[in-house]
C-alpha positions in Angstrom: -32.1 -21.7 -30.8 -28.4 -22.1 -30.1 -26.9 -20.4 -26.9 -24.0 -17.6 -28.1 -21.3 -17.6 -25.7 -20.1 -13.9 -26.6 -23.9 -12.7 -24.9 -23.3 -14.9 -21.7 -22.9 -12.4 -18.5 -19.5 -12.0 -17.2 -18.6 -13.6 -14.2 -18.7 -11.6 -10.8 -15.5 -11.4 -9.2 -12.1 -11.4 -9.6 -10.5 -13.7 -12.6 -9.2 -16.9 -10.9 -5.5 -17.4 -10.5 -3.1 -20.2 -11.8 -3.4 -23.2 -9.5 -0.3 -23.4 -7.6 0.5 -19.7 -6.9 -0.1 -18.0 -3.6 -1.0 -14.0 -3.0 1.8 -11.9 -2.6 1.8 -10.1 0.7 4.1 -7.3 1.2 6.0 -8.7 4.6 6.4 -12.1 2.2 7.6 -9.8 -0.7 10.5 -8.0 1.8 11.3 -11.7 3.1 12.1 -12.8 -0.7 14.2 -9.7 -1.6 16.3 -9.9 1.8 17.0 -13.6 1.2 18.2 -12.7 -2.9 20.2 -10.0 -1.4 21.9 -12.8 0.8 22.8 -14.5 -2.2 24.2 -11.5 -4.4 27.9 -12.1 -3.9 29.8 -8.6 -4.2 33.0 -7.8 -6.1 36.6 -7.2 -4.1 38.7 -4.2 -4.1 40.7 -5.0 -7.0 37.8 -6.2 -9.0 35.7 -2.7 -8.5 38.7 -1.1 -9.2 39.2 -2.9 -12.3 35.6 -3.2 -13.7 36.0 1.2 -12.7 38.9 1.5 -15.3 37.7 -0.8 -17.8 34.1 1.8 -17.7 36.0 4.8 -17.5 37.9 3.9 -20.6 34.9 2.7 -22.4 33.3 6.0 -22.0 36.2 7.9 -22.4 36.6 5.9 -26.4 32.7 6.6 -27.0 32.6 10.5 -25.9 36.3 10.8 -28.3 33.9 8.8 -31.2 30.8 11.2 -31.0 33.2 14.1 -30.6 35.1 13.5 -33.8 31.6 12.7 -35.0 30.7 15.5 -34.2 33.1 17.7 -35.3 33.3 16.1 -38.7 29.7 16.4 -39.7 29.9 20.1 -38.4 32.2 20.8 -40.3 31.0 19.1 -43.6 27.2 20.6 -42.9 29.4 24.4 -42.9 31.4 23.2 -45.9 28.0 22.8 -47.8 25.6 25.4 -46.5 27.9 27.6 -44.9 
């Protein structure tokens, strides 16, 4: 009689982890995001206020788009049903 592997118990306990990785504590958690935040380097004056412009005028081209968009299909859906 062969054995069937899909009728074996499961095993007790928690699943094994990769060798080579270590349990994440929460103080070792807070150490690794401080010392990322170290590394982020942050923009100057002139570059916030330049990536700032460069936003506002994106946003400012999209809202005119779906405006126009907007307007257009309203007033093509009232030139039909309306």
């Amino acid at each position: 009689m062969a054995t069937d592997t899909r009728d074996a118990a499961p095993r007790a306990g928690r699943p094994s982890r990769p060798a080579g990785r270590r349990r994440t504590t929460p103080l070792r958690f807070y150490r690794e995001v401080v010392a990322e935040l170290r590394k982020v380097v942050y923009p100057g004056r002139s570059e916030l206020v330049t990536y700032v412009i460069v936003v506002l005028v994106f946003c400012s081209i999209t809202v005119a788009f779906v405006a126009s968009l907007d307007f257009g299909l309203t007033k093509a859906v009232l030139a039909i049903f309306g």
